[in-house]
C-alpha positions as CSV (number, residue, x, y, z in Angstrom):
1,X,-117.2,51.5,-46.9
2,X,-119.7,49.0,-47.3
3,X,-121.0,47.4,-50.8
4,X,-124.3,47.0,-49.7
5,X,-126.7,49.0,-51.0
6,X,-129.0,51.3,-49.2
7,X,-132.8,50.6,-48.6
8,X,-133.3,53.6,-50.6
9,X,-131.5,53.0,-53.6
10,X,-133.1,49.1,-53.6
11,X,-136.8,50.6,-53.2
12,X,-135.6,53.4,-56.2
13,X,-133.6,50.9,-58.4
14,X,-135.0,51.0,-61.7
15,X,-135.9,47.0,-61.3
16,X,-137.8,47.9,-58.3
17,X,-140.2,49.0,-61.0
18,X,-140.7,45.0,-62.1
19,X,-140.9,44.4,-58.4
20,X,-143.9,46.5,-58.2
21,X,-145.5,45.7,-61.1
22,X,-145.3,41.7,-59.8
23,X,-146.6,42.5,-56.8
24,X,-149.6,44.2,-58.9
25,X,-149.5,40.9,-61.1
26,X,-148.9,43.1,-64.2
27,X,-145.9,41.6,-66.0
28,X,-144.9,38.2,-67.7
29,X,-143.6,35.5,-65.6
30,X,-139.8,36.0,-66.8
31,X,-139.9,39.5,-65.7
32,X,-141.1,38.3,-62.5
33,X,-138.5,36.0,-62.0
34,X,-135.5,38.6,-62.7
35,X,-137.2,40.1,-60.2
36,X,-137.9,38.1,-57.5
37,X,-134.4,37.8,-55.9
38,X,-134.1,41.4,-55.6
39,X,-137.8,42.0,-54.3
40,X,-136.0,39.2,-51.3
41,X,-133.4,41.2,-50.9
42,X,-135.3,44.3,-49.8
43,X,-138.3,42.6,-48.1
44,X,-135.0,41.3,-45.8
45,X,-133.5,44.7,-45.8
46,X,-136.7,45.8,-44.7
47,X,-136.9,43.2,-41.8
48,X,-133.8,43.5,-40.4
49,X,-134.2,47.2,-40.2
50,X,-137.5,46.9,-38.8
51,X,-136.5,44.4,-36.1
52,X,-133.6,46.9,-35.4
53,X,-136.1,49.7,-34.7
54,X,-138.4,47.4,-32.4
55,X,-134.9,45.4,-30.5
56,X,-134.0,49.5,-29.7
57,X,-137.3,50.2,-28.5
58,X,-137.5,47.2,-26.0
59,X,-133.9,47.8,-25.0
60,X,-135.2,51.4,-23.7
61,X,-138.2,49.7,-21.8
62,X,-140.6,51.8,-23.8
63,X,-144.3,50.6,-24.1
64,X,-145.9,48.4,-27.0
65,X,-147.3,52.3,-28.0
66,X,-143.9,54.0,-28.5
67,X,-142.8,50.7,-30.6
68,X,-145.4,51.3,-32.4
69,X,-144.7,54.7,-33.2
70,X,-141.2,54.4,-33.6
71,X,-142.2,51.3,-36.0
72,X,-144.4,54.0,-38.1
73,X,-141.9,56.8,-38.3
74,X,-139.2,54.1,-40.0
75,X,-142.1,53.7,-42.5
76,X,-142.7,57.4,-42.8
77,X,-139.0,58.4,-42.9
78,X,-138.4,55.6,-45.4
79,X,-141.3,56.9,-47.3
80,X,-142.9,53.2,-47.6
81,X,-146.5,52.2,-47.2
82,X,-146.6,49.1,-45.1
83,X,-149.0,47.4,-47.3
84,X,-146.9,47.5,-50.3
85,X,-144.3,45.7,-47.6
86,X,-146.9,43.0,-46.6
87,X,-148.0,42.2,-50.2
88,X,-144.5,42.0,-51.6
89,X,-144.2,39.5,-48.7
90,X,-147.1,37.4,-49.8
91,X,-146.2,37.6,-53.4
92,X,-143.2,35.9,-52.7
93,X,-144.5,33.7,-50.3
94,X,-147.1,32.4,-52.9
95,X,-144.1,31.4,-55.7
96,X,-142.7,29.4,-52.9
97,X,-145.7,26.9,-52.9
């Protein structure tokens, strides 16, 4: 059995809670440093999952559409909004500057 964690229980972690709040720019810089190690951990958990879903798709020869839909049911069945993904990205982008 594996020791990694699950997407799900990263994203529900109770320090997921700072990760959110930095990405909303609502907590002190400490707090957003504790945080920002985990908040890379899933934004990778999230890419490598996502770039499983869209290798899988091309592998079947289905069009840019079904990717795309396949792409939107891992954020539906995940029950993540993309945007929270894409600004959790540029967060911690921006502290790398």
């Amino acid at each position: 059995m594996s020791n990694e964690k699950s997407l799900s229980d990263i994203y529900n972690n109770p320090s997921t809670e700072l990760i959110k709040s930095a990405i909303n720019n609502d907590n002190t810089s400490e707090q957003i440093d504790i945080s920002m190690h985990n908040s890379q951990v899933f934004l990778n958990k999230v890419i490598d999952e996502l770039c499983n879903v869209y290798n899988k798709e091309v592998m079947k020869g289905n069009p840019i559409s079904s990717i795309l839909y396949s792409i939107e049911q891992y954020f539906i069945n995940k029950q993540q909004n993309p945007e929270e993904i894409i600004n959790l990205y540029n967060k911690l982008n921006k502290t790398r500057e």
